[in-house]
C-alpha positions as CSV (number, residue, x, y, z in Angstrom):
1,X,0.0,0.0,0.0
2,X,1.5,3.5,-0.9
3,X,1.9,5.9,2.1
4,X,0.8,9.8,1.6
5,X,1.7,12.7,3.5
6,X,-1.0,14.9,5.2
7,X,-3.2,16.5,2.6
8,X,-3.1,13.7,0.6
9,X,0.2,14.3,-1.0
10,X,2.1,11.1,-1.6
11,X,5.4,10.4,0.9
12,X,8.1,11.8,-0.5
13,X,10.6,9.5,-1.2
14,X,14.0,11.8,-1.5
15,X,15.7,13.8,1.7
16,X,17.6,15.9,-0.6
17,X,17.9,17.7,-4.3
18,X,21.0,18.6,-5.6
19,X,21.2,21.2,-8.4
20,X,23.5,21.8,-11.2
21,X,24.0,25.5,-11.4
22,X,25.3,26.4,-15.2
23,X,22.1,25.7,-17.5
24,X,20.0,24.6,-14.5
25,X,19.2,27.2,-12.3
26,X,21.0,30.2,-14.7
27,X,21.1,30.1,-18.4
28,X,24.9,30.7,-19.1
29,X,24.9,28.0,-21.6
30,X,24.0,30.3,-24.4
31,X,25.8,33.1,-24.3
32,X,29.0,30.9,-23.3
33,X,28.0,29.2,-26.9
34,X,27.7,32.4,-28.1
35,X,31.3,33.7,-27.1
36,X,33.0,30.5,-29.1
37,X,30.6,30.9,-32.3
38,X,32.6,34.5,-32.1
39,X,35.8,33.1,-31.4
40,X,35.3,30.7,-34.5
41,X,34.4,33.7,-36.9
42,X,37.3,35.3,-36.0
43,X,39.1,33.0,-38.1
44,X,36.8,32.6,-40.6
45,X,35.3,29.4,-39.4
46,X,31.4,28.4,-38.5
47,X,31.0,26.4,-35.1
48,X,29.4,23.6,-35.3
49,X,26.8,23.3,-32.2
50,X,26.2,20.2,-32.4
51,X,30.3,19.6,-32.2
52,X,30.2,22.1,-29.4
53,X,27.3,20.7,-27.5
54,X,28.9,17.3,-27.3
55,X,32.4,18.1,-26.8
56,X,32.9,21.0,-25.3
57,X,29.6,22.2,-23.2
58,X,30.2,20.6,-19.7
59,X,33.4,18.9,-20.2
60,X,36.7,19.3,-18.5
61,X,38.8,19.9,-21.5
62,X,36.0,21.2,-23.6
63,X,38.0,24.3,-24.2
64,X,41.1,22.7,-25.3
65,X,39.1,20.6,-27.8
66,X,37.5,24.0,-28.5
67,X,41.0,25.4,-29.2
68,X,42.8,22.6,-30.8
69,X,40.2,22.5,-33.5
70,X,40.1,26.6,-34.6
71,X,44.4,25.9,-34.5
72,X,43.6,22.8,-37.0
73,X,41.2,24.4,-39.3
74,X,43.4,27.8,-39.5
75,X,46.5,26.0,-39.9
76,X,44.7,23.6,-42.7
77,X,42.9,27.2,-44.5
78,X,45.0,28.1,-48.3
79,X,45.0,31.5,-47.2
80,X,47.0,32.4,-43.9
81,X,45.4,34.2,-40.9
82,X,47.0,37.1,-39.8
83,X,48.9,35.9,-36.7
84,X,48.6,32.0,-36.3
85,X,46.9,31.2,-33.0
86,X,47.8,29.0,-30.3
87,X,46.7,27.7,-27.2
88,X,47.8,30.3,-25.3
89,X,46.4,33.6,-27.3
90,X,42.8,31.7,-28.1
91,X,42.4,30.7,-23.9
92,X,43.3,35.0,-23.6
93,X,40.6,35.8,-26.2
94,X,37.6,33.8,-25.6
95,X,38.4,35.6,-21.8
96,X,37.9,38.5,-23.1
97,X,34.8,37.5,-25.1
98,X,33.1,35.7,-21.7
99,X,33.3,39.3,-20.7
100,X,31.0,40.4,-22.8
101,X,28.7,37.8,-23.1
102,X,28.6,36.5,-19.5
103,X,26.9,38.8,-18.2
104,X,23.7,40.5,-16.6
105,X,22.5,41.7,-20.1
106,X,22.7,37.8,-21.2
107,X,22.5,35.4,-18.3
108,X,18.8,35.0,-17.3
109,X,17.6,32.8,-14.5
110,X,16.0,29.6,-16.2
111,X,12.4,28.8,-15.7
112,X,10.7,27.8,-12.6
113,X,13.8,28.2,-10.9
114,X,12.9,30.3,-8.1
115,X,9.4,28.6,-7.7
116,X,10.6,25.1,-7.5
117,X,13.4,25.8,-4.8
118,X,10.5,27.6,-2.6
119,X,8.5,24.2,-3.1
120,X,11.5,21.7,-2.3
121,X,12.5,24.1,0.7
122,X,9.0,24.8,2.1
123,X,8.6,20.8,2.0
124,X,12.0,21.0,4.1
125,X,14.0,19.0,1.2
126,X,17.6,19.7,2.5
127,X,19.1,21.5,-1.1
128,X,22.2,21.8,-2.6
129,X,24.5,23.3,-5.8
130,X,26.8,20.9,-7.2
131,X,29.0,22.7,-10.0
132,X,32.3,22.4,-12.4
133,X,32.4,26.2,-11.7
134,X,34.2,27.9,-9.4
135,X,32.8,29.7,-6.0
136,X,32.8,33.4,-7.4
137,X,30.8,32.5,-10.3
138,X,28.1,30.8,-8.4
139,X,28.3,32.8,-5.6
140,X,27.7,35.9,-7.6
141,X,24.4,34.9,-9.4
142,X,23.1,33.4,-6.7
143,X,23.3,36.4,-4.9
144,X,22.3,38.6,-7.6
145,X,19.3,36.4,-8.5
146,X,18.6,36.0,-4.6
147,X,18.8,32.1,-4.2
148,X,21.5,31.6,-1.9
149,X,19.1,31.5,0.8
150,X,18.0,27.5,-0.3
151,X,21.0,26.1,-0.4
152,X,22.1,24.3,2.2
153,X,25.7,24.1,1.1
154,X,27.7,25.1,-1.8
155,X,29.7,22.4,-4.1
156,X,31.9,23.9,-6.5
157,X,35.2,23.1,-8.7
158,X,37.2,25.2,-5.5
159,X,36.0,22.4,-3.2
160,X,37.5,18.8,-5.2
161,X,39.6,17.7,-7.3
162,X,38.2,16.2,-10.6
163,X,35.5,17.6,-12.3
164,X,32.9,16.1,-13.8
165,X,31.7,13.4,-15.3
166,X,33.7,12.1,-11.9
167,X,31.1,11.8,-9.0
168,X,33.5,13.4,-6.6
169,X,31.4,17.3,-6.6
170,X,28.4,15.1,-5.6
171,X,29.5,12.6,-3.3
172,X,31.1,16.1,-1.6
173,X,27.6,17.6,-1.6
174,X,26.0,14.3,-0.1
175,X,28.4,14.1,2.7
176,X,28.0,17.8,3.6
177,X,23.7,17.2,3.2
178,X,24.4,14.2,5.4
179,X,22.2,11.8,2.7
180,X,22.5,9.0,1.4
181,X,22.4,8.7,-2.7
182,X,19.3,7.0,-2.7
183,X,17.9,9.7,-1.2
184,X,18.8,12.6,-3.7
185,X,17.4,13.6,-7.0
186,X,19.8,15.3,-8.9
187,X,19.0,17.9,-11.5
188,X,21.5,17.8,-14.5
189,X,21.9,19.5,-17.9
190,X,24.8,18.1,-19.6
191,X,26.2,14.4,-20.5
192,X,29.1,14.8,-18.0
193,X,27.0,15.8,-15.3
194,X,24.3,13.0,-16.2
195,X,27.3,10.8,-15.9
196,X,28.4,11.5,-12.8
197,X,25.3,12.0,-10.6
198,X,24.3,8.9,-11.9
199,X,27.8,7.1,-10.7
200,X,27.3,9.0,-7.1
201,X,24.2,7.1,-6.8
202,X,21.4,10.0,-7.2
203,X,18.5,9.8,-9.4
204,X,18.9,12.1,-12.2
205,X,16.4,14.1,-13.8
206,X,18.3,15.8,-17.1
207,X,16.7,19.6,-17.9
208,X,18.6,19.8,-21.3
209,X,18.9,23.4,-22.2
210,X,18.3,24.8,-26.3
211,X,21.6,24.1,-26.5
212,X,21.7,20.7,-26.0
213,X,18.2,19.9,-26.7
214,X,19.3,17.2,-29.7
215,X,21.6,15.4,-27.6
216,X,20.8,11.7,-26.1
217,X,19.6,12.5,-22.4
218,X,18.6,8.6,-21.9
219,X,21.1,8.1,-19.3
220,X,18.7,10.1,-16.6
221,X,15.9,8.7,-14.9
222,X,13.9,11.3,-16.3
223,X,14.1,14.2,-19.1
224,X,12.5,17.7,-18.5
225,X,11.8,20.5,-21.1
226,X,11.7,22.8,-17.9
227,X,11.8,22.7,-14.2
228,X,7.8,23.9,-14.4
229,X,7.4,20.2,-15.0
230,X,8.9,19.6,-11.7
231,X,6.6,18.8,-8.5
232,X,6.9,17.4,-5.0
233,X,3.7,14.7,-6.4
234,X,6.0,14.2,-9.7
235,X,9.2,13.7,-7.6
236,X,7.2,11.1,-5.9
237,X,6.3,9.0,-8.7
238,X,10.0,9.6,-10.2
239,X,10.9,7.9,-6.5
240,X,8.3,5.1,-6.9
241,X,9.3,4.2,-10.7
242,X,13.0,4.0,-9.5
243,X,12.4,2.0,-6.4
């Protein structure tokens, strides 16, 4: 017989949620694919999203794939580029390109964001960011966007050492939570971070963003368009099909 909580609302089955933070709760997916389609014109060269999207958008060498391809393709072109790029100059210039797209003019808080985390907290869901970005970055929007009051701790590339697709940013998040991987639902927009919530033991519900829409998001338990999809009654059946 299936339990349900007072009201009628079915037991929930996880203690904790653990959020991704780039292309989960901000949209920085985007415009950071917007600063390398400028990088690539800059040599005369087109970006090919859905290269981009599998091999560079939530990966740990990402950007060196990123680079090593525009240094192939200029060095392959029959006329010469100005000044022949290297690792060192395209790493300086997509900086300075992040500059101008990362920022408050482009990143935009993704749907349902805000009303989801007051759902999860108000049902005292113990909540967490778990992120290949460092602390300022996180730190910043979350403040600016007013959601570090949720979290109960912070998970970010300053606090392990591998990135994902390892598992290490979430079984750091769990231990700080004090749960148990059963008991988390993860919420993921990338392969690599599909990959490595699913290898911590959480159940993962992937949120893919326009970016990575056309990508295979089968390894989750569950695919979202949006967290508006998202309940405490739809977390429960999520928890019930898993079980």
């Amino acid at each position: 017989m299936e339990t349900c909580a007072p009201g009628g609302r079915e037991a929930q089955p996880f203690a904790a949620a653990i959020f991704d933070f780039d292309g989960v709760v901000i949209d920085s997916i985007g415009p950071d694919r917007l600063a390398c389609e400028a990088l690539f014109r800059e040599y005369g060269e087109r970006l090919p999203v859905t290269w981009w999207a599998a091999r560079v958008c939530g990966r740990p060498d990402g950007y060196e794939q990123l680079f090593n391809r525009i240094i192939v393709l200029a060095s392959s072109r029959h006329r010469a580029v100005p000044v022949a790029p290297t690792r060192d100059s395209l790493r300086q210039r997509l900086a300075q390109l992040w500059a101008e797209y990362l920022t408050e003019s482009h990143i935009r808080l993704l749907p349902a964001v805000q009303e989801l985390l007051a759902t999860l907290h108000a049902a005292d869901l113990r909540l967490a960011v778990a992120s290949a970005s460092n602390r300022s970055w996180v730190s910043r929007w979350l403040h600016h966007y007013d959601l570090a009051r949720y979290f109960g701790t912070i998970v970010t590339s300053d606090d392990v050492r591998h990135r994902k697709p390892h598992p290490e940013v979430y079984h750091e998040a769990m231990r700080r939570l004090g749960v148990r991987p059963d008991g988390c639902v993860a919420f993921e927009d990338s392969l690599a971070g599909i990959t490595a919530a699913r290898a911590a033991g959480a159940t993962v519900v992937a949120v893919p963003t326009d970016s990575t829409r056309f990508l295979d998001h089968s390894a989750a338990d569950a695919v979202v368009d949006d967290l508006s999809a998202v309940s405490l009654d739809w977390l429960a059946g999520i928890g019930r099909e898993r079980a």
